[in-house]
C-alpha positions in Angstrom: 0.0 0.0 0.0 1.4 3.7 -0.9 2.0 6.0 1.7 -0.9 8.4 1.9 -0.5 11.4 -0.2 -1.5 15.2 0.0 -4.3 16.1 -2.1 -4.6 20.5 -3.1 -7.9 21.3 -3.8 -8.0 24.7 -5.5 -9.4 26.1 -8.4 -6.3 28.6 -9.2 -4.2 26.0 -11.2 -1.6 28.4 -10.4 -1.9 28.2 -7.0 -2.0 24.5 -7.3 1.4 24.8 -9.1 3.1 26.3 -6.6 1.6 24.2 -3.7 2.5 20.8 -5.3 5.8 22.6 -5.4 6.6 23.5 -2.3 5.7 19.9 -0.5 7.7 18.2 -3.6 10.5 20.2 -2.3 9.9 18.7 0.8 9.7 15.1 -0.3 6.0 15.1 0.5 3.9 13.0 -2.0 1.0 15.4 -3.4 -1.7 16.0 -6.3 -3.9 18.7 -7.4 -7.8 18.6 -7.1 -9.8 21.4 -9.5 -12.9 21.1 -6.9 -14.4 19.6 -3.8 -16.6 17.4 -5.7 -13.4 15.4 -7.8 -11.7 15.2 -3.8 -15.2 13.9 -2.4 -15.8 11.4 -5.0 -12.5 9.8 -3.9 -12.3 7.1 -0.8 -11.3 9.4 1.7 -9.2 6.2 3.0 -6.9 6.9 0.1 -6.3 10.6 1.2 -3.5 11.8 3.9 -4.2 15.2 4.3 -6.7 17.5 2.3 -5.5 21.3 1.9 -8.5 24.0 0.9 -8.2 27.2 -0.2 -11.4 29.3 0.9 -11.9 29.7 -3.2 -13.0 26.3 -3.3 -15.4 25.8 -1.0 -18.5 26.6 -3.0 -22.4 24.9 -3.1 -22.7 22.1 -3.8 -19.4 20.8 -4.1 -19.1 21.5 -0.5 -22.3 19.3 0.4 -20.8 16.7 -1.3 -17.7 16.7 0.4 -19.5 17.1 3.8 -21.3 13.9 2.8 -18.5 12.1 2.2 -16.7 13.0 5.3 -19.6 11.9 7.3 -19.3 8.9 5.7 -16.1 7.8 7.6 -15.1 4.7 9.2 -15.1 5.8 12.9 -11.5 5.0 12.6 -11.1 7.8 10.3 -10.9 11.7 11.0 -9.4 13.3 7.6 -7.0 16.1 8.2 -7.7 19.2 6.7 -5.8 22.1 6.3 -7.6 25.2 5.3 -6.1 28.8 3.8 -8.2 31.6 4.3 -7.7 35.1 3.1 -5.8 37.0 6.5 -8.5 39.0 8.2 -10.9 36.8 8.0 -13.3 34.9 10.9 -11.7 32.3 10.9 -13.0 30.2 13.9 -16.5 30.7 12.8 -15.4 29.8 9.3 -14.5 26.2 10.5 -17.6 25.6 12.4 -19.8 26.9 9.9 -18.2 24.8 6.9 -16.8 21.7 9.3 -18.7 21.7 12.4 -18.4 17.4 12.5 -14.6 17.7 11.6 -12.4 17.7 14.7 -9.2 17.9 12.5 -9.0 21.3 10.9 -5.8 23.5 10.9 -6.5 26.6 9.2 -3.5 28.9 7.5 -3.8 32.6 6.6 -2.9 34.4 3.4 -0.1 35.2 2.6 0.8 31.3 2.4 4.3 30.7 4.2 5.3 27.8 2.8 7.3 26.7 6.2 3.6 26.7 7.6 2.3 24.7 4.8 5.2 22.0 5.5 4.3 22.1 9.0 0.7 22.2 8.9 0.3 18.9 6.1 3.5 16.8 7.6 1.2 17.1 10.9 -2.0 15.9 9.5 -0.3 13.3 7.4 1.1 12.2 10.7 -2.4 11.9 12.4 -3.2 10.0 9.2 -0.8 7.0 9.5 -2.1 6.7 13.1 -5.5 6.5 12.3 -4.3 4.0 9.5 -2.4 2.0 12.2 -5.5 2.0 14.0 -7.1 0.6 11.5 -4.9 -1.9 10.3 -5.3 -3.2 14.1 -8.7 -3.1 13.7 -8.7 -5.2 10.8 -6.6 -7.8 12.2 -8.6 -7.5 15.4 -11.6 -8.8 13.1 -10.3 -10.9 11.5 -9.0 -13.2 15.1 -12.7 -12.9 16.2 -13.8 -13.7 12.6 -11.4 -16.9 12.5 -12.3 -18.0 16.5 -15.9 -17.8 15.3 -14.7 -20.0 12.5 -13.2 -22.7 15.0 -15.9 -22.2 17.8 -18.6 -23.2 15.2 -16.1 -26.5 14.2 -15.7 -27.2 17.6 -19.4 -26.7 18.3 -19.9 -29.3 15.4 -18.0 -31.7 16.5 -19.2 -31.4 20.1 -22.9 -31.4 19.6 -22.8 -34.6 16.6 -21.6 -37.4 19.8 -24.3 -35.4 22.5 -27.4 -36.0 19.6 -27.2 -39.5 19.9 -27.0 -39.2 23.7 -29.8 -37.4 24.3 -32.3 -39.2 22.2 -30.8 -42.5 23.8 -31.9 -41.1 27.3 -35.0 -40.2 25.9 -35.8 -43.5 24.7 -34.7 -44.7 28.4 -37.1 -42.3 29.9 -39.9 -44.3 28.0 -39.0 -47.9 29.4 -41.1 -49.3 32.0 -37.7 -50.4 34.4 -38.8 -49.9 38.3 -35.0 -50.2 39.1 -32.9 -47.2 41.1 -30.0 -47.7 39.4 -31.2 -47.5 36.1 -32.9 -44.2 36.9 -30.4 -42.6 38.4 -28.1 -43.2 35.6 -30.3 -42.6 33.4 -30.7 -39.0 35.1 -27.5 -38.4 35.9 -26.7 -39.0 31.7 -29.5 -36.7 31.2 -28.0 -33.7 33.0 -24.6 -34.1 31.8 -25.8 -33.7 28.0 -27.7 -30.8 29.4 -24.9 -29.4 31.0 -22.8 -30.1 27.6 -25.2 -28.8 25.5 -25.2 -25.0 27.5 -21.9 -25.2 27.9 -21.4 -25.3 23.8 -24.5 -22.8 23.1 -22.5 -20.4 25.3 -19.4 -20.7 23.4 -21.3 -19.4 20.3 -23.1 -16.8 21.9 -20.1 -14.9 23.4 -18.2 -15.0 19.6 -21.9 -13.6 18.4 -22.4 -11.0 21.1 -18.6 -9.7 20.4 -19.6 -9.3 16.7 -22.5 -7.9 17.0 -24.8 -11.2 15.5 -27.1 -11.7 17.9 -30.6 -10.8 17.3 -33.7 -10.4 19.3 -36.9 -11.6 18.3 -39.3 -9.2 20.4 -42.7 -9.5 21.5 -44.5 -8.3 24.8 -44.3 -11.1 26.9 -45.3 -11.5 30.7 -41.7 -11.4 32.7 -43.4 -13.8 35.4 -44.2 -16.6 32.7 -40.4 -16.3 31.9 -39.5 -16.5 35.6 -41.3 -19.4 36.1 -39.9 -21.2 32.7 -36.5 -20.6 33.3 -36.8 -22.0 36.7 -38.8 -24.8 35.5 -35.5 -26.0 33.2 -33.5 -25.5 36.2 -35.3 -27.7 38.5 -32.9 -31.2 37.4 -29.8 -29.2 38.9 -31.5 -27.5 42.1 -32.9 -30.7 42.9 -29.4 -32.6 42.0 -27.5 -30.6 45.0 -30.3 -30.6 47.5 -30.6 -26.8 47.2 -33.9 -25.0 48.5 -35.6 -22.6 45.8 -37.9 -20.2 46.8 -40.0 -18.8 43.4 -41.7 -15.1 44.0 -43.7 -14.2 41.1 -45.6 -10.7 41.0 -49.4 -10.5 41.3 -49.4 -8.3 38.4 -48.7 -9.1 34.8 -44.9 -7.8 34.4 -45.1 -6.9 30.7 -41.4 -6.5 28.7 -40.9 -6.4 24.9 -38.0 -9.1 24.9 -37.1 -11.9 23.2 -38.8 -14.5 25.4 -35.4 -17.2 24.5 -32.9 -14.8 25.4 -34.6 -13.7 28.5 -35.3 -17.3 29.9 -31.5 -18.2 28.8 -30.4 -14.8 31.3 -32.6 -16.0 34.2 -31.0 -19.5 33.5 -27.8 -18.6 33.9 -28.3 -16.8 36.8 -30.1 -19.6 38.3 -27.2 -22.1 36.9 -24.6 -19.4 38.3 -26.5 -19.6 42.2 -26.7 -23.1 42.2 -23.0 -23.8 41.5 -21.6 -21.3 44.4 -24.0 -22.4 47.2 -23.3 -25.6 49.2 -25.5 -28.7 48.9 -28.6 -27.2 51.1 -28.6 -24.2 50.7 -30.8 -21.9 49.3 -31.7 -19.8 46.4 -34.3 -17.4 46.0 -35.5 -16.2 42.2 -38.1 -13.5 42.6 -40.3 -11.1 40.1 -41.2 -7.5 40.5 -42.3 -4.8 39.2 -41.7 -0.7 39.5 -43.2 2.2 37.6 -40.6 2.1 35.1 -39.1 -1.3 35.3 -39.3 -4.6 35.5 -37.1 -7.0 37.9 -35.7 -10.5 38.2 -34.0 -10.9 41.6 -31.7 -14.3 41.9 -30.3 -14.6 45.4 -28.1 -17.4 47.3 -26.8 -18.3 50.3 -23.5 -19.3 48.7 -20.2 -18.5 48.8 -20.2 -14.6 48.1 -17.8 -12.8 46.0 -15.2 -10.5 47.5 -15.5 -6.8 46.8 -12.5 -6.5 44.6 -14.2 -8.9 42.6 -17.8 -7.2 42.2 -16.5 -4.9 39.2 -15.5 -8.2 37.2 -17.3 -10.9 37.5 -19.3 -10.1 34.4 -15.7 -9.9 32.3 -15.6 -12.6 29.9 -13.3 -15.6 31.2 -13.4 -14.2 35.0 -13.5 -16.3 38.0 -12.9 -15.8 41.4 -10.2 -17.8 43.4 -13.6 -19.8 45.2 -14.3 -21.2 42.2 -11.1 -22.8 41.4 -10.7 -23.9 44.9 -14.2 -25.4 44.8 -13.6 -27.2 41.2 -17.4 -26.2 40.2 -16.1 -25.9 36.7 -18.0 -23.4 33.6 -16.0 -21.6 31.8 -16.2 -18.3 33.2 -18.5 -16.4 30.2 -22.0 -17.2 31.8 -22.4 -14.0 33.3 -20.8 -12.1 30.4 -23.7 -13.6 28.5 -26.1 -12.2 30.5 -24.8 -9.0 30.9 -24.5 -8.4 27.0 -27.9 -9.6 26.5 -29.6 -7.8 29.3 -28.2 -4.5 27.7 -29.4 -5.3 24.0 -32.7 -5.5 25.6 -31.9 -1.8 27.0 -31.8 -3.2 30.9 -29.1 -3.2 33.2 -27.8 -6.1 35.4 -25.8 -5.2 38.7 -24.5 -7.9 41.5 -23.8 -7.3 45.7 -22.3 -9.9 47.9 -21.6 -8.7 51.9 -18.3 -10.8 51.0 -17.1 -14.4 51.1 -19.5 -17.2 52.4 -22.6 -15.0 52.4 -24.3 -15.3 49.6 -24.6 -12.9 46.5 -27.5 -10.9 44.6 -27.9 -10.7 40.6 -30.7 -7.5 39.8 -31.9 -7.4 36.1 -33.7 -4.5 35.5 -35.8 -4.6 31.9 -37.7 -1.3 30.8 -41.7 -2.1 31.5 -44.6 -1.9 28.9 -47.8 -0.6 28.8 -50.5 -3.7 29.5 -49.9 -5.9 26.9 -51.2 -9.3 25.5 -51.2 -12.2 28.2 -49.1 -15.8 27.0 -51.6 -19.0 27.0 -48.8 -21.8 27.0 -50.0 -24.5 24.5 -50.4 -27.7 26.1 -48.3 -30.4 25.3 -48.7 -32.9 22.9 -48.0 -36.5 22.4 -45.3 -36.8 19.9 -47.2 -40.8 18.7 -49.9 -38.4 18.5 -48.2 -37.1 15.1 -50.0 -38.8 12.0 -47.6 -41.4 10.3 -45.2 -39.9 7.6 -42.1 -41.4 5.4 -38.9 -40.4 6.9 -35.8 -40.3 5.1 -32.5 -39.8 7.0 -29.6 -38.5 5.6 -26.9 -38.7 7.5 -23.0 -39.6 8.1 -22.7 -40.5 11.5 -24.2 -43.9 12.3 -25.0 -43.5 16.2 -27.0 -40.1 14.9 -28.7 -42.1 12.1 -29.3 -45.2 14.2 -31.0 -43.0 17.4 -32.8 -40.9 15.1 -34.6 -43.9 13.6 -35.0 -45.5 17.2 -36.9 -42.5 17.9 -39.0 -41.8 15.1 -40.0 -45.8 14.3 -41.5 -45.6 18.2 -43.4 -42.5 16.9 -44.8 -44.5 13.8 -43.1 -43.2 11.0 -41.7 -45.0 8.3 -38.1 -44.5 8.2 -35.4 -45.2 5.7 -31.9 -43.9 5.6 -28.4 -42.8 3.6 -25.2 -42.0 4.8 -23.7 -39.4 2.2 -25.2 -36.5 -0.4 -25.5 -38.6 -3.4 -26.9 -41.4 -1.9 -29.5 -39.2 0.0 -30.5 -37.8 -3.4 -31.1 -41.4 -4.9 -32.8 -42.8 -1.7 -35.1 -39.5 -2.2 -36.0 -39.4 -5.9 -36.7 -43.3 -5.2 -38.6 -43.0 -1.8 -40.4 -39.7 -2.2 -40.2 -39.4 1.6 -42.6 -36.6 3.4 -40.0 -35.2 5.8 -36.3 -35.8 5.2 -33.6 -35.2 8.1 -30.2 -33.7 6.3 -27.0 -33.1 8.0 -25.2 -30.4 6.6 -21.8 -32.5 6.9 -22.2 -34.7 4.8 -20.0 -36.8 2.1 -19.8 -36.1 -1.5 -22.7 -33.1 -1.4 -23.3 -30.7 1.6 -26.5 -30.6 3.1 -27.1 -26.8 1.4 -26.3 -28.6 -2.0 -28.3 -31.7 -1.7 -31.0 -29.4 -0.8 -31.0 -27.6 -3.7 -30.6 -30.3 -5.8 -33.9 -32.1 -4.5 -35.8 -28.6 -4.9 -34.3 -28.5 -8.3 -36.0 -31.9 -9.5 -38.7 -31.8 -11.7 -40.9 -33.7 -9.3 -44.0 -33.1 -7.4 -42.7 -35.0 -4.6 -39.7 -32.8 -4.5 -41.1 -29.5 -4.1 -43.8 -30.7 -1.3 -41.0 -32.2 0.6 -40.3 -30.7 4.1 -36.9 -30.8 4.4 -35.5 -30.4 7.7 -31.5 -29.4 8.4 -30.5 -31.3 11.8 -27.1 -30.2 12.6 -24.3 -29.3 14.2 -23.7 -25.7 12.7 -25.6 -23.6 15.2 -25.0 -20.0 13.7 -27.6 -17.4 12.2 -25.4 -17.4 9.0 -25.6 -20.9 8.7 -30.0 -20.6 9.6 -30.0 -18.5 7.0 -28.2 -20.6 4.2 -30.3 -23.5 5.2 -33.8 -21.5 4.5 -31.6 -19.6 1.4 -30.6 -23.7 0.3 -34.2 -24.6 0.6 -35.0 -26.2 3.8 -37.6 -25.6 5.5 -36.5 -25.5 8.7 -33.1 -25.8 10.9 -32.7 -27.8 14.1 -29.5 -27.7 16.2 -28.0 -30.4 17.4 -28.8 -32.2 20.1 -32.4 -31.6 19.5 -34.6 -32.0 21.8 -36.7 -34.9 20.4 -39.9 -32.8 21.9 -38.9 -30.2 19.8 -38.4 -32.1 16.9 -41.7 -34.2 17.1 -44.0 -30.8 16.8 -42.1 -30.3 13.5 -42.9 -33.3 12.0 -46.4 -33.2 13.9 -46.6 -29.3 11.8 -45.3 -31.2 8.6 
């Protein structure tokens, strides 16, 4: 890349002329510019230092450049150097013509060319910072862009061994064993995958959070119901460690406009967060009010504190306190980073106390209230058998995946048949005219975006009513969206919870 250059906008080519000269002399790279418009229609990126002469700034050139300089990166502040005729107002010229420019040096007439020298190696000078600060920039995206790219991999990898697991303890849940042993394994498997599965989800959501891909379905929604959900999914772990949970919901609807998954994922990591510090016993206390204003979602323990120099951080990504190495409760330290980000993209605030170590702690989220809203009616549950009976074709690499898949849906009453590989999943398809086909995106010889595209691209009845469902590994919004852009019709993450999975085929 060439060092940035000065650029002389004038409309006196003599004057031009004997500016170029003078910074030639001076072994300063520079060019001419007739008018504002030819400078503006250049990347300012490309520009050093910009030197005007008052002559110059005429309508609507000038709008155009002010357009262009408004257009910045926030990295960039382009230097400018303006000569004025002497006499002249010149602090209420700048802010008249450059009020959003905080990089203006302004020369009088007549031009001392010792000034000019001065004034442009200076601004040229602020330019390579602000292109060093770029540059770090750059490279600063691009480490988050290629940890995003291994943290999606990793995710991948993770979440193909825990699909089979958890639709194996599913499929346990459903045996009619009266043995203690069994159970207990059985529940203690069930946890784990769980506990897997949140740990991987959070992974992804700190790299999305950082780049600024996370977003928020809202609707009005009644804080309470997500109060009482939240704590709902954390009842296997409370109960686990013997804890004692207190749940204090409002008598008043507490009406946010939120994303009703996010907000049930902050209280659950709140909930997940008091139930790993406080001793087998204790207690925790989740609680719902409301204010004017605001909305709140108090979790409280009687755990083992956090020290005051370690109030101020414990929502830093990767932060833990020396009690939680000492007490082994594992996490990876980005839980409460999680929330905090997400509570302020929702337009809340989230603040901690502790009286110190071994006496408890206090998480506040405070979510801006709506006017009276519409109430949630849950939808009852249904009984996945209860689905009518459909062809199922599963296309798919890994053999425990494939193998606990059809476990699952033969006990539902589908009709299952399978392939292990793109090609063959587009032969077993245009032979089998399934009604729902399961596609991992991994797969051999054609991805599951191309061997959805090349089913919707058959001329075939069967292959245009198809529902085509993506069960996979890659968890990201990019990677939702190329499944719908590919033709699916949904996208499921692995592991999916099979509930989850039997209301789409029950929808299908």
């Amino acid at each position: 890349m060439q060092p940035p250059q000065a650029v002389i906008i004038t409309p006196s080519e003599n004057d031009a002329t004997v500016a170029l000269a003078f910074l030639r002399e001076a072994g300063i790279p520079a060019r001419a510019c007739a008018t504002l418009s030819e400078l503006a229609r250049n990347a300012p990126e490309q520009i050093g230092c910009a030197v005007l002469v008052e002559e110059a700034l005429v309508q609507p050139e000038l709008e155009e450049l002010l357009a262009a300089l408004a257009a910045q990166q926030p990295w960039s502040d382009l230097p400018l150097v303006l000569i004025a005729s002497q006499g002249a107002a010149l602090g209420p010229l700048v802010e008249r013509v450059f009020p959003q420019s905080g990089n203006v040096a302004v020369l009088e007439r007549p031009m001392n060319p010792v000034s000019l020298i001065s004034a442009v190696r200076v601004g040229l000078r602020a330019r390579q910072r602000q292109l060093e600060v770029r540059e770090l920039l750059e490279q600063r995206a691009n480490a988050l862009r290629l940890r995003e790219e291994f943290l999606a991999m990793l995710s991948h990898e993770l979440r193909n061994p825990l699909a089979p697991m958890r639709n194996a303890v599913y499929l346990m849940k459903r045996l009619d064993i009266d043995n203690d042993l069994f159970r207990t394994t059985r529940e203690l498997i069930d946890r784990q995958v769980g506990h897997m599965a949140r740990l991987v989800d959070d992974l992804l959501d700190v790299s999305r959070l950082e780049l600024g891909k996370v977003q928020l379905q809202l609707r009005e929604l009644d804080l309470n119901a997500a109060v009482a959900a939240a704590t709902e999914a954390c009842t296997g772990q409370i109960q686990a460690r013997r804890h004692e949970l207190e749940l204090r919901l409002a008598r008043e609807p507490l009406y946010v406009m939120a994303d009703p998954v996010r907000i049930e994922q902050i209280i659950g990591n709140l909930i997940t967060n008091a139930s790993k510090f406080t001793p087998e016993g204790g207690s925790i206390v989740v609680e719902a009010a409301g204010g004017a204003a605001t909305a709140t979602v108090t979790v409280s323990d009687s755990g083992v504190g956090i020290e005051g120099r370690m109030l101020n951080a414990v929502f830093e990504l990767f932060t833990q306190d020396a009690a939680t190495l000492e007490r082994s409760r594992g996490g990876l330290g980005i839980g409460l980073t999680i929330v905090k980000r997400l509570v302020e993209l929702h337009g809340g605030s989230v603040r901690v106390s502790s009286a110190g170590r071994d006496r408890g702690s206090r998480f506040t989220v405070e979510l801006p209230r709506v006017e009276a809203g519409r109430a949630m009616t849950a939808r009852p549950a249904q009984d996945a058998r209860a689905a009518p009976s459909r062809r199922v074709l599963v296309i798919e690499d890994n053999p425990d995946v494939r193998e606990s898949l059809g476990l699952l849906l033969r006990q539902w009453g589908h009709g299952i048949d399978y392939a292990d590989s793109g090609p063959s999943g587009l032969q077993r398809a245009d032979l089998l005219r399934p009604d729902v086909a399961l596609i991992d995106i991994g797969l051999p010889g054609l991805n599951g975006y191309e061997l959805a595209q090349r089913i919707r691209g058959l001329d075939r009845d069967w292959a245009r009513d198809v529902k085509l469902i993506a069960l996979t590994g890659y968890g990201r919004d990019d990677d939702r969206r190329k499944a719908l852009d590919s033709g699916f019709n949904c996208h499921l993450v692995k592991p999916v919870d099979p509930e989850v999975l039997a209301e789409v085929l029950r929808a299908s």
